[in-house]
C-alpha beads as a LAMMPS data file, in Angstrom:
LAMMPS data file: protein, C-alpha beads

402 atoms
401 bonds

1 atom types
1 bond types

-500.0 500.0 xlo xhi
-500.0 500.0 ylo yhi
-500.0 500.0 zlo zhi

Masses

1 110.0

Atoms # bond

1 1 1 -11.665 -9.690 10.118
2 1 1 -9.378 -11.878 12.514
3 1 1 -8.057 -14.566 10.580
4 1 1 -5.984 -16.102 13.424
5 1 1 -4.615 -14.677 16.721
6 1 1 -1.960 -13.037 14.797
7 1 1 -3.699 -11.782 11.810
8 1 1 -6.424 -9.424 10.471
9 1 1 -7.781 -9.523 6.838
10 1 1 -9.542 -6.790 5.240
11 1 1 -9.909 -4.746 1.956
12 1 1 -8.866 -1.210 1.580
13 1 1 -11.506 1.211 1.479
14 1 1 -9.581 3.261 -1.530
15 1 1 -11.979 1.044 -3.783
16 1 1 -15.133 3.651 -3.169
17 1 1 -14.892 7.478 -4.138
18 1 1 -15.602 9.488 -1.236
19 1 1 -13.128 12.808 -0.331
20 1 1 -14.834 13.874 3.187
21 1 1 -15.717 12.525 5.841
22 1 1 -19.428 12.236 5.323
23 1 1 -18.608 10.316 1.966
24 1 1 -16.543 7.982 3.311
25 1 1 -19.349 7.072 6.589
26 1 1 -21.383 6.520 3.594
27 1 1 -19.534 4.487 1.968
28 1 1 -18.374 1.703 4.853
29 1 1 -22.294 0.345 4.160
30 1 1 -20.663 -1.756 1.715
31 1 1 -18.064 -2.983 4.617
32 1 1 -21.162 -4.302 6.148
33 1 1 -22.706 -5.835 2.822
34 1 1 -19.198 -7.772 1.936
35 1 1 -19.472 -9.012 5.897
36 1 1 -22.818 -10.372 5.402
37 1 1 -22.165 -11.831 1.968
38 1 1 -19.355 -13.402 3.631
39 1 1 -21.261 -14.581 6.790
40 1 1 -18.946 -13.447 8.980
41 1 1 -20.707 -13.124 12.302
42 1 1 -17.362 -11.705 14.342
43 1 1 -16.302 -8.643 14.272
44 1 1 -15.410 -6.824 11.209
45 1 1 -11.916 -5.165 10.370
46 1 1 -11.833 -2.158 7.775
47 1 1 -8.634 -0.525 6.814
48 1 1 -10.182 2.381 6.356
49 1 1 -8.718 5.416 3.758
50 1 1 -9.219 8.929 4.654
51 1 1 -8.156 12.520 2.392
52 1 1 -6.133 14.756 4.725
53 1 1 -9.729 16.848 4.011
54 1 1 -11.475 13.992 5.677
55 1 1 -9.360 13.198 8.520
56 1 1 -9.973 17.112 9.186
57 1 1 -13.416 16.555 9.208
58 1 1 -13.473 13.063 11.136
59 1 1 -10.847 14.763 14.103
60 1 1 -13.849 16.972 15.194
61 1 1 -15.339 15.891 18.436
62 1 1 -18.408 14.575 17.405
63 1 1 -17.770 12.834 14.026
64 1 1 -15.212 10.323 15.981
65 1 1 -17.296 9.973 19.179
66 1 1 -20.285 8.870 16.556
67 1 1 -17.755 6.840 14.584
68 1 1 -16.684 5.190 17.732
69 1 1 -20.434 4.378 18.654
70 1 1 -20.908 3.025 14.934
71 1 1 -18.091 0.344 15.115
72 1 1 -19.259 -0.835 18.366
73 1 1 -22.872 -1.138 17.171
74 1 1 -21.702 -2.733 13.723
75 1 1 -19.093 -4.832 15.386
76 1 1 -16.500 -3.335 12.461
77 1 1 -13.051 -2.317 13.742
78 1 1 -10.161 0.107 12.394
79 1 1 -6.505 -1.493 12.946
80 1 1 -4.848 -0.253 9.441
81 1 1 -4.971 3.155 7.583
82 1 1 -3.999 4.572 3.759
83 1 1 -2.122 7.244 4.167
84 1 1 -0.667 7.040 0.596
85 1 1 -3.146 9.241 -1.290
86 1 1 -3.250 12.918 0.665
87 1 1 -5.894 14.333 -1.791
88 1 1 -9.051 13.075 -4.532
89 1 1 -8.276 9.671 -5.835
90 1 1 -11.286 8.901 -7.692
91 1 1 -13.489 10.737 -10.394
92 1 1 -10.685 12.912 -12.106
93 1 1 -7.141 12.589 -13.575
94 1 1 -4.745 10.774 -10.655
95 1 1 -1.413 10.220 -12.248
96 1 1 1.896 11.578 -10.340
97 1 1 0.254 13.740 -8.143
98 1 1 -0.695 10.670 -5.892
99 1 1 2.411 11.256 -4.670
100 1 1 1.639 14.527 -3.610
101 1 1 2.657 16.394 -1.466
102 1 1 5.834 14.181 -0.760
103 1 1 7.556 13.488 2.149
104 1 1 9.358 16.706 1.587
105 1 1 6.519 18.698 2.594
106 1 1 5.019 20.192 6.074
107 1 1 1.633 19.127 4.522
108 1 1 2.337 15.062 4.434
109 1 1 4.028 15.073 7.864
110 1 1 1.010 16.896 9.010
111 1 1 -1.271 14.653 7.365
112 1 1 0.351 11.643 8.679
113 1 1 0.777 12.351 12.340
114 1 1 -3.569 12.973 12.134
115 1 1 -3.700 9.696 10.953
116 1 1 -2.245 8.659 13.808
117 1 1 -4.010 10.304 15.946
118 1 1 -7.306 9.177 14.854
119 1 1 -6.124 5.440 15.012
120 1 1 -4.761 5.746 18.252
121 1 1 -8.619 6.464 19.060
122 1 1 -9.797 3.836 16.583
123 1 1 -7.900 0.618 17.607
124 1 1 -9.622 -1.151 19.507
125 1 1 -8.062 -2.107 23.463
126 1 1 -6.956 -5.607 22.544
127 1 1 -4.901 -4.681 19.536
128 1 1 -1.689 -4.167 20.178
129 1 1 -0.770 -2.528 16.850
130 1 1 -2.004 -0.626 13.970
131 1 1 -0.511 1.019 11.212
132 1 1 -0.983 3.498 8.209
133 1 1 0.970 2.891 5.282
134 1 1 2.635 5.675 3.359
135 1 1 4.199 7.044 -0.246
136 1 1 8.074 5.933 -1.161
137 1 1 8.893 9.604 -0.077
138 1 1 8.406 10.939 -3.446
139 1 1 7.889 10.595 -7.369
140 1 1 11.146 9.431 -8.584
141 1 1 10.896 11.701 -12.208
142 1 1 10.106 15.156 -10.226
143 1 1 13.924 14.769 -8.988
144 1 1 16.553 14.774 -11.992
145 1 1 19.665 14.915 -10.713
146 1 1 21.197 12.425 -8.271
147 1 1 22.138 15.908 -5.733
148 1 1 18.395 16.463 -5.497
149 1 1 17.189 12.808 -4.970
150 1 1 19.541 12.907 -2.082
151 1 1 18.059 16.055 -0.823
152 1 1 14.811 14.226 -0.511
153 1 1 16.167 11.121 1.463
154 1 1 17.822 13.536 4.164
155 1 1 14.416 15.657 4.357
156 1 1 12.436 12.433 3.933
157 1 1 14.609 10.824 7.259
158 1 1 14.342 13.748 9.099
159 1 1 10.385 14.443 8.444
160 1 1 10.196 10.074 9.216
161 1 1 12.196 11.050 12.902
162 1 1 9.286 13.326 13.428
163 1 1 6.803 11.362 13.266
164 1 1 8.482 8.031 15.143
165 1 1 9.040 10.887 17.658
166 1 1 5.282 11.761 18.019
167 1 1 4.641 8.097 17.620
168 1 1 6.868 7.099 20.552
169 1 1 4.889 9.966 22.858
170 1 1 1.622 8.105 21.805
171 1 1 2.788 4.712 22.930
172 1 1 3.919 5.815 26.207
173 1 1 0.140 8.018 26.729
174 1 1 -2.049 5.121 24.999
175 1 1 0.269 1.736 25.110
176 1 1 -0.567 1.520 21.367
177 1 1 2.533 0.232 19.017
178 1 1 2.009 1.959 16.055
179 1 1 4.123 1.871 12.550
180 1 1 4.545 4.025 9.533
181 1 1 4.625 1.611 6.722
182 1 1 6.637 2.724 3.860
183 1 1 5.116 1.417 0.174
184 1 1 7.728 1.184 -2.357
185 1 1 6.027 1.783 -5.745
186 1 1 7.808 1.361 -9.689
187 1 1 8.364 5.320 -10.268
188 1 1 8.525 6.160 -6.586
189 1 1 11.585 7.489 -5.058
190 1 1 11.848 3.853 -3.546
191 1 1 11.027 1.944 -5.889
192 1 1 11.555 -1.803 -4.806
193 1 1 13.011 -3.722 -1.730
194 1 1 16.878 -2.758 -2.380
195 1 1 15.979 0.572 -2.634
196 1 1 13.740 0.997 0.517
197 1 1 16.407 -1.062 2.756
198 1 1 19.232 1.291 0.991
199 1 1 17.064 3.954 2.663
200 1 1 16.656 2.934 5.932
201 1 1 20.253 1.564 6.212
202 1 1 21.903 4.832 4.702
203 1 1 19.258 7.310 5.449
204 1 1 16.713 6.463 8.082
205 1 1 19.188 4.491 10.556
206 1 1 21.533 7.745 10.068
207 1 1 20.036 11.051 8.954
208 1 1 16.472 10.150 10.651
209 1 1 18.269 8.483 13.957
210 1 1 20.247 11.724 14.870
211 1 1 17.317 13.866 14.248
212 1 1 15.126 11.401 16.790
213 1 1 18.031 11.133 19.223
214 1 1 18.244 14.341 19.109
215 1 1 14.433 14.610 19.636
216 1 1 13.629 12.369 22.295
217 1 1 17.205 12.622 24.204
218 1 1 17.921 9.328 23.950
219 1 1 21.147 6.815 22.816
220 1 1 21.349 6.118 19.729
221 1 1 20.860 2.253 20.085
222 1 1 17.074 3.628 21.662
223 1 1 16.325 5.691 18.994
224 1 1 17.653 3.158 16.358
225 1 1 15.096 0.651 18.371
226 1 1 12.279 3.255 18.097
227 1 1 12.842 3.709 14.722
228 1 1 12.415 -0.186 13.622
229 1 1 9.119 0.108 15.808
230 1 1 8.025 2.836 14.199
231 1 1 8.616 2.596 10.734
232 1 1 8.063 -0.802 8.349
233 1 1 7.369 -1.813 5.328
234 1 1 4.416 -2.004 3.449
235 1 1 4.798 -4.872 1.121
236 1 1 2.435 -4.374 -1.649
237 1 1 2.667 -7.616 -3.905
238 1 1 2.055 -6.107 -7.163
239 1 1 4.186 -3.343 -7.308
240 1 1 7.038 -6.070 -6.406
241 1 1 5.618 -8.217 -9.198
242 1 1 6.112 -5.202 -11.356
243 1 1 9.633 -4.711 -9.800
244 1 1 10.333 -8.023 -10.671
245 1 1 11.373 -9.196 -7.611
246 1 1 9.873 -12.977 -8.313
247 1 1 11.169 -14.597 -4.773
248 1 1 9.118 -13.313 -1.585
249 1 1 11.283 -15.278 0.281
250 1 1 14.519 -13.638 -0.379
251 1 1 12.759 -9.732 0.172
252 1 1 11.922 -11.572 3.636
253 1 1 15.345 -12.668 4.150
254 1 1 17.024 -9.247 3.356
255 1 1 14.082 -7.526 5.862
256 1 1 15.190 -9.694 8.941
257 1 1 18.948 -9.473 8.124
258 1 1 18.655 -5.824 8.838
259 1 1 16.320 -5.784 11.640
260 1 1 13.352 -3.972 9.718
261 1 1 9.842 -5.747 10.312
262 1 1 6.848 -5.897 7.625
263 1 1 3.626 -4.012 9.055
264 1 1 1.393 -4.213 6.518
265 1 1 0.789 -6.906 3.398
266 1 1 -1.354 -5.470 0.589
267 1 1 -2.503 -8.205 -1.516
268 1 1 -2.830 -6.972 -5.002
269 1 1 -2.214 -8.166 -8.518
270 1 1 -0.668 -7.014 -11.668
271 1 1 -1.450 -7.375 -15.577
272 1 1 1.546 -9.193 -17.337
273 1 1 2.006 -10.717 -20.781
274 1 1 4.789 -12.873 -22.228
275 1 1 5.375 -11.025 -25.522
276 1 1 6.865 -12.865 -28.737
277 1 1 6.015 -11.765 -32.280
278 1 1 2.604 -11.022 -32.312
279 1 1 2.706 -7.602 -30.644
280 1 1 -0.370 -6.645 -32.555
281 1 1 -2.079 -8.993 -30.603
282 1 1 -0.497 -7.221 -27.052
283 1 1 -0.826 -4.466 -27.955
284 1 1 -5.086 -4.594 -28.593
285 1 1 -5.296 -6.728 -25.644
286 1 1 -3.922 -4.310 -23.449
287 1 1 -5.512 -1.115 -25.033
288 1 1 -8.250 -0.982 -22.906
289 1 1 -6.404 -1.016 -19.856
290 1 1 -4.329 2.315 -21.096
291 1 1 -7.028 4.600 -19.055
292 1 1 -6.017 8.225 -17.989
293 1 1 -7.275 8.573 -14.604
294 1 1 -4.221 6.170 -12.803
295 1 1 -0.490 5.867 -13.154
296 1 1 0.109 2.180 -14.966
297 1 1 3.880 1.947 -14.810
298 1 1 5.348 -0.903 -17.047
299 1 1 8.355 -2.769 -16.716
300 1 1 9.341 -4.838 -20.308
301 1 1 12.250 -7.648 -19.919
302 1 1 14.712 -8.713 -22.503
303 1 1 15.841 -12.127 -22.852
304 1 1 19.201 -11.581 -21.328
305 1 1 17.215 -10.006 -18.213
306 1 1 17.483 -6.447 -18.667
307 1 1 14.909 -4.396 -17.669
308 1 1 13.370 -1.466 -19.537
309 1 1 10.942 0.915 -17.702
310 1 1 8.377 3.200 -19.053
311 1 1 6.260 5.809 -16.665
312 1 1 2.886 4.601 -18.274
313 1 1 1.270 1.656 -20.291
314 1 1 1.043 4.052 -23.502
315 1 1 4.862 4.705 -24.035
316 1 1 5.154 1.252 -23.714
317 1 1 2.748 0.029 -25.737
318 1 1 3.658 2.420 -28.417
319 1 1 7.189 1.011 -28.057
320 1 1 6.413 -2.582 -28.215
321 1 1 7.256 -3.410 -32.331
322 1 1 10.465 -1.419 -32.433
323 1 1 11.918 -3.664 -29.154
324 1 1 12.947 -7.261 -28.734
325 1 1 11.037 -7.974 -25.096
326 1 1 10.286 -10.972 -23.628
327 1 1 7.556 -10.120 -20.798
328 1 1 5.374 -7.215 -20.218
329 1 1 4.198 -6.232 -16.383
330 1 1 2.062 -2.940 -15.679
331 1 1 1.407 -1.196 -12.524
332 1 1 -2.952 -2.027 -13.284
333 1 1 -4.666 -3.802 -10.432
334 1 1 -6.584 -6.095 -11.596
335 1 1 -8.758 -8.309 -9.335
336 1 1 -6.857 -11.204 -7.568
337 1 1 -9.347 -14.149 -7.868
338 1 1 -8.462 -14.871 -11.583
339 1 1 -5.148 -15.548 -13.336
340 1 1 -6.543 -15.296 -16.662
341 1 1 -7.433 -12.228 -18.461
342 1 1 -8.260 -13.336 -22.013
343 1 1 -4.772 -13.209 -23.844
344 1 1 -3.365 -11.737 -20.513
345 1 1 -2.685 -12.883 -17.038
346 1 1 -2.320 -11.638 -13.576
347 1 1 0.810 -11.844 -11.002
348 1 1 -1.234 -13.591 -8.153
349 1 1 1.152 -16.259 -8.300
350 1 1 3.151 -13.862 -6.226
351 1 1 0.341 -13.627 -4.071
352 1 1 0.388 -17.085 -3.454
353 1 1 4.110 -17.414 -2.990
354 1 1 3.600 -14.851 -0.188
355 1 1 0.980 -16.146 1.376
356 1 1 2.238 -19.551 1.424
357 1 1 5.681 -18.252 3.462
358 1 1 2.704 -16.540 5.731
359 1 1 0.988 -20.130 6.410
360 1 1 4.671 -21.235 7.748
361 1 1 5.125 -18.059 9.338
362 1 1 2.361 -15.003 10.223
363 1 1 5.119 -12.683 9.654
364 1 1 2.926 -9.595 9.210
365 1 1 -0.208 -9.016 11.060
366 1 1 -2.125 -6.881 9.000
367 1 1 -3.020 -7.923 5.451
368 1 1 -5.076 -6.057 3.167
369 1 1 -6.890 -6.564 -0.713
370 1 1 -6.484 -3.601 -2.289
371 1 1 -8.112 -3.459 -5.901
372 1 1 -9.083 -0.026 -6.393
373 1 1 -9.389 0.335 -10.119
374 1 1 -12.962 -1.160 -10.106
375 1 1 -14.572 1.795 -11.876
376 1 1 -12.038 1.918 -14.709
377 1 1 -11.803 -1.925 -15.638
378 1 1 -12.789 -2.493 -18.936
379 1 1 -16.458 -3.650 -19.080
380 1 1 -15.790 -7.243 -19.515
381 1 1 -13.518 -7.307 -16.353
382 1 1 -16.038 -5.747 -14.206
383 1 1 -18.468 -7.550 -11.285
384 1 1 -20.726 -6.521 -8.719
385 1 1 -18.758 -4.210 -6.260
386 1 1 -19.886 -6.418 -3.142
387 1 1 -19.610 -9.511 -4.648
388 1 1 -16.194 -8.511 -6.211
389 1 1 -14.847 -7.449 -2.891
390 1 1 -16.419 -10.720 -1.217
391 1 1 -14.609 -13.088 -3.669
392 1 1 -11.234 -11.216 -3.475
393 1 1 -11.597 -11.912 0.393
394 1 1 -12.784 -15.345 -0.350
395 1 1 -9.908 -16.250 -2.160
396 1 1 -7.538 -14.910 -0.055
397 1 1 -8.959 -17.021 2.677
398 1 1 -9.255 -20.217 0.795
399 1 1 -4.987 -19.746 0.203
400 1 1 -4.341 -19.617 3.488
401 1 1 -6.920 -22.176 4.345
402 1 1 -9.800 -20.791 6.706

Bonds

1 1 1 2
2 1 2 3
3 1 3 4
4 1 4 5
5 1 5 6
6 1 6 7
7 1 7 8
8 1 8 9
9 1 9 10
10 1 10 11
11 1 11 12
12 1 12 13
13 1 13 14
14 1 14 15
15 1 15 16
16 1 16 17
17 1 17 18
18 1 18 19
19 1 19 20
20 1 20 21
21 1 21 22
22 1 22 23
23 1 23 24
24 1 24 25
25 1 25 26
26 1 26 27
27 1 27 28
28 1 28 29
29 1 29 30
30 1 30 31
31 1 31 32
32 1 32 33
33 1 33 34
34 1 34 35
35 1 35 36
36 1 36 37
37 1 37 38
38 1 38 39
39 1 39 40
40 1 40 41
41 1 41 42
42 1 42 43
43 1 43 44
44 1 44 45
45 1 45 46
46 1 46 47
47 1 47 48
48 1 48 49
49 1 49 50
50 1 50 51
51 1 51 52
52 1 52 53
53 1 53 54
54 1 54 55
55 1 55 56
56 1 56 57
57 1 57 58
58 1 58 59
59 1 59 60
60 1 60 61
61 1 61 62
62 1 62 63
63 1 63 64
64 1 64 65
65 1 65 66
66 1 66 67
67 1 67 68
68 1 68 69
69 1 69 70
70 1 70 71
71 1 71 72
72 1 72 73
73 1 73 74
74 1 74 75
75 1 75 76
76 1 76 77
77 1 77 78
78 1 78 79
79 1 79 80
80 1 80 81
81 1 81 82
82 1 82 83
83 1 83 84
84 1 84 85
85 1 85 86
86 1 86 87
87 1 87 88
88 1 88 89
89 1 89 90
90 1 90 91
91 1 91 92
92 1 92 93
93 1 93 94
94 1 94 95
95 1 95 96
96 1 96 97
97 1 97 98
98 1 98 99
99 1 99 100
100 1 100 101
101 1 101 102
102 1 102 103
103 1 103 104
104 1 104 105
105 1 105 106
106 1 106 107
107 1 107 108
108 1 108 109
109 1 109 110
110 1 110 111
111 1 111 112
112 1 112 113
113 1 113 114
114 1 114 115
115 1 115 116
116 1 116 117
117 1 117 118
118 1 118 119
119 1 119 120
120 1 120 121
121 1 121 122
122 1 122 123
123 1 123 124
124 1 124 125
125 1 125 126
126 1 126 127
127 1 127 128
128 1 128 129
129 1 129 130
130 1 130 131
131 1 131 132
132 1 132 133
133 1 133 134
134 1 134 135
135 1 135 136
136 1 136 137
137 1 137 138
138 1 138 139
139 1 139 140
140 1 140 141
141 1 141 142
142 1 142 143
143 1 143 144
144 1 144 145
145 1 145 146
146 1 146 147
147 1 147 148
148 1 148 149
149 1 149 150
150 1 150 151
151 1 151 152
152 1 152 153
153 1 153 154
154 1 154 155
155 1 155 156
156 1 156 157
157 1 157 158
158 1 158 159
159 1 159 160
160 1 160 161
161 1 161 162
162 1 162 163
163 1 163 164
164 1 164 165
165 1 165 166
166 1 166 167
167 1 167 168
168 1 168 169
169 1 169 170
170 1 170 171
171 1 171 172
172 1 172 173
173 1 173 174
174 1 174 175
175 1 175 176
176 1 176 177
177 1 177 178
178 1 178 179
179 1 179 180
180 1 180 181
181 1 181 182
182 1 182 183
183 1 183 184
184 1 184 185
185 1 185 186
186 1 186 187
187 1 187 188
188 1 188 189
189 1 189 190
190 1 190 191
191 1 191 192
192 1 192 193
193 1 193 194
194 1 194 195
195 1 195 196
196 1 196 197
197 1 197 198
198 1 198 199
199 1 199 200
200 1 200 201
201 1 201 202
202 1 202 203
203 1 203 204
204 1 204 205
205 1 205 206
206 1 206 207
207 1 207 208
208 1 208 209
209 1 209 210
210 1 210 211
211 1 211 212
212 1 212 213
213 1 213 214
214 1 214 215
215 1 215 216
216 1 216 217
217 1 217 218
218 1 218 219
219 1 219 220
220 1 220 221
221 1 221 222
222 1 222 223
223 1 223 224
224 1 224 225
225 1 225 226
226 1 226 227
227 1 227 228
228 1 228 229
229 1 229 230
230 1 230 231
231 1 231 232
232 1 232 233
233 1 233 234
234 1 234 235
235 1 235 236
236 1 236 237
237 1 237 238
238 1 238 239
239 1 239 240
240 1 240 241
241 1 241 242
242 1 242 243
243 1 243 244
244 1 244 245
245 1 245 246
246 1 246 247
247 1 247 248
248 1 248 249
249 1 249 250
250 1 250 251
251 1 251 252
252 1 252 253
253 1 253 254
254 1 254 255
255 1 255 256
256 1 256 257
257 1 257 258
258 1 258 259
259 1 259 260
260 1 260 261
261 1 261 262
262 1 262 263
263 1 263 264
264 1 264 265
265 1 265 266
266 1 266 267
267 1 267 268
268 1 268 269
269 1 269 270
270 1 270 271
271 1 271 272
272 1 272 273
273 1 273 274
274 1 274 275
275 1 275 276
276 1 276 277
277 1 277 278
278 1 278 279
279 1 279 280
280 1 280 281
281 1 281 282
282 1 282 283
283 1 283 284
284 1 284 285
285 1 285 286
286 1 286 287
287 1 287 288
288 1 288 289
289 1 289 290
290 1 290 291
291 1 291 292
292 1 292 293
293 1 293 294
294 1 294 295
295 1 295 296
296 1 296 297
297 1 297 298
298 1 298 299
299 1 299 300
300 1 300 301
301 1 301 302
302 1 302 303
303 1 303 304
304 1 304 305
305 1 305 306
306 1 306 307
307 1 307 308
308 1 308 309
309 1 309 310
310 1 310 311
311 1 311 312
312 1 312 313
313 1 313 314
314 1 314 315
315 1 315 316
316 1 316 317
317 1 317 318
318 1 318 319
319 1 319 320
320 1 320 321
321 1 321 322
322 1 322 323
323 1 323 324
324 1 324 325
325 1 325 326
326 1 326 327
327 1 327 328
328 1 328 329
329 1 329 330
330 1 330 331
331 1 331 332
332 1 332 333
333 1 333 334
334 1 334 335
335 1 335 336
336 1 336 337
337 1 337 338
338 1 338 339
339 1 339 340
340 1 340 341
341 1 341 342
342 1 342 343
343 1 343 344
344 1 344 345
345 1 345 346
346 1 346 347
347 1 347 348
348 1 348 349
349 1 349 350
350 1 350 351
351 1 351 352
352 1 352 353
353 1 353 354
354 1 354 355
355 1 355 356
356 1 356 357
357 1 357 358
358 1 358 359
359 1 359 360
360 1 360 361
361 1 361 362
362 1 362 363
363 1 363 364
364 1 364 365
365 1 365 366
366 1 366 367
367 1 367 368
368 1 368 369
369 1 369 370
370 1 370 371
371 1 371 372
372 1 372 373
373 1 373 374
374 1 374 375
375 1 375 376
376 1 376 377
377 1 377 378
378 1 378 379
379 1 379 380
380 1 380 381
381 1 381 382
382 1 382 383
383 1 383 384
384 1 384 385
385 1 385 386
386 1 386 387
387 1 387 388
388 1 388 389
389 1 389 390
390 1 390 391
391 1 391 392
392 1 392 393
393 1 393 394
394 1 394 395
395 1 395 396
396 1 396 397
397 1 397 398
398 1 398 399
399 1 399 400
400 1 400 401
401 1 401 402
């Protein structure tokens, strides 16, 4: 939905199982019962989630001329993709391999550039952007050795060149600007802000410029230009929670210093606990959020500010009486509208941090909910799907005062 002339609002459609194409169609009738619960009589935005087995199976002829005739009818629109998960993401055991393939691969490069090329059908005339955000090139504990976590940056850059390159060639056939937003995850080969502008200063704006300049035959200074077009950031609010990186404002700051723009905001909220001695307590409270089908990273903090990171909720759990921590985060998104989660609570004070430096500024003109961990929520967490998705959008609105 258009939430002002510079900004679109909608929930990712991650939330419902569906692996081809024909799932997904089927799914997007709850799209339509979140608008109407809403009563929102303009057109309707959906950033819409495909498998690389469904964008297959959506790039034939007449799935995406009937898609096309379906958005017009419905008065729905498509101006953001999730490229993050290439493969199933509901109904069986997730973990790590959300992060396959990585950015390594011939498989996600393929993947993303049909992305692309279904959105630059999608988006509608009058936008003059869209974007499909993407994995922080790979999962951080598949790489030991710092030699080999190199050799993903450099293949990462290069792969990232390709695409700007076929991005580039789509601007100048369609007039469409569209960006490749990178999602730094806890765990992920880029795991927070520093590490994603370390990246794209030391990596992307080096490795990944040559190999476009090289591409395109242009000067460096165009191909450093195309680049910052091209490729963004996707700042996804809880897994900076998570990160502990408490000040939106200064993330912002380091962004514009180097020239690198924000193309997507995906508003979602962590699980966090201050933790003193009753770890029994915790550690029951957060049990039933220790569920096998998604990766729940948790960062712990000591007093004096260190940070301890474990790749799951269990180890850290199990951990908890044998350390001295002051705060608990996980990587378990847990509906924004709330703050309160019996003994626990929920980041969205980061949410409406951000948001608030968004009300000043509409820095970022896509923003998306993206709770997706509906169907494994503990029973007393859980809602009607439509209504849950409804109030999530609700809320969002109220902060920024629609």
């Amino acid at each position: 939905m258009q939430i002002t002339e510079k900004g679109h609002l909608t929930y990712c459609t991650n939330i419902h199982p569906g692996e081809t194409w024909p799932a997904v169609f089927g799914s997007l009738v709850h799209a339509l019962q979140v608008r109407e619960q809403l009563r929102w009589s303009a057109p309707f935005g959906i950033g819409l989630r495909l498998s690389a087995k469904a964008a297959r199976e959506l790039n034939e002829a007449p799935a995406l001329a009937a898609f096309q005739d379906w958005l017009l009818e419905k008065k729905c629109y498509v101006f953001t993709m999730n490229g993050f998960p290439y493969g199933q993401f509901h109904g069986k055991m997730v973990k790590d391999q959300v992060h396959a393939p990585d950015w390594t691969t011939r498989e996600r490069v393929d993947y993303t550039i049909g992305l692309f090329d279904l959105l630059a059908v999608l988006l509608p005339p009058h936008l003059p952007e869209g974007g499909v955000s993407t994995s922080p090139l790979s999962y951080r504990w598949w790489h030991t050795t710092k030699k080999s976590k190199q050799q993903v940056r450099e293949i990462g850059a290069r792969h990232l060149a390709e695409v700007t390159a076929h991005l580039v060639e789509l601007k100048a056939r369609t007039g469409k600007s569209l960006h490749l937003d990178i999602e730094p995850e806890p765990d992920g080969l880029l795991e927070n802000s520093t590490e994603f502008l370390g990246f794209y200063e030391q990596d992307l704006l080096t490795t990944g410029l040559e190999a476009l300049r090289q591409k395109l035959g242009c000067t460096a200074a165009q191909a450093a230009d195309h680049l910052r077009e091209h490729v963004q950031l996707c700042y996804d609010v809880c897994h900076f929670a998570v990160e502990y990186e408490d000040q939106a404002e200064t993330v912002l700051r380091k962004l514009k210093k180097l020239g690198v723009r924000t193309g997507k905001i995906q508003i979602s909220a962590a699980l966090q606990t201050e933790i003193g001695s009753d770890t029994g307590d915790i550690q029951e409270a957060l049990a039933p959020y220790n569920e096998s089908t998604y990766l729940h990273q948790t960062v712990c903090r000591r007093a004096d500010g260190e940070l301890v990171k474990y790749p799951d909720l269990g180890p850290a759990l199990d951990a908890l009486p044998e350390e001295s921590f002051t705060e608990l985060r996980t990587h378990f998104h847990v509906p924004i509208f709330t703050n309160t989660y019996g003994r626990l609570r929920s980041t969205n004070r980061h949410i409406e941090d951000l948001l608030e430096l968004w009300k000043k500024q509409p820095f970022c003109p896509h923003l998306e909910v993206e709770t997706y961990t509906w169907d494994v929520l503990p029973d007393n967490n859980q809602l009607g799907l439509t209504e849950s998705i409804a109030r999530e959008l609700q809320w969002v609105r109220k902060q920024l005062e629609l």
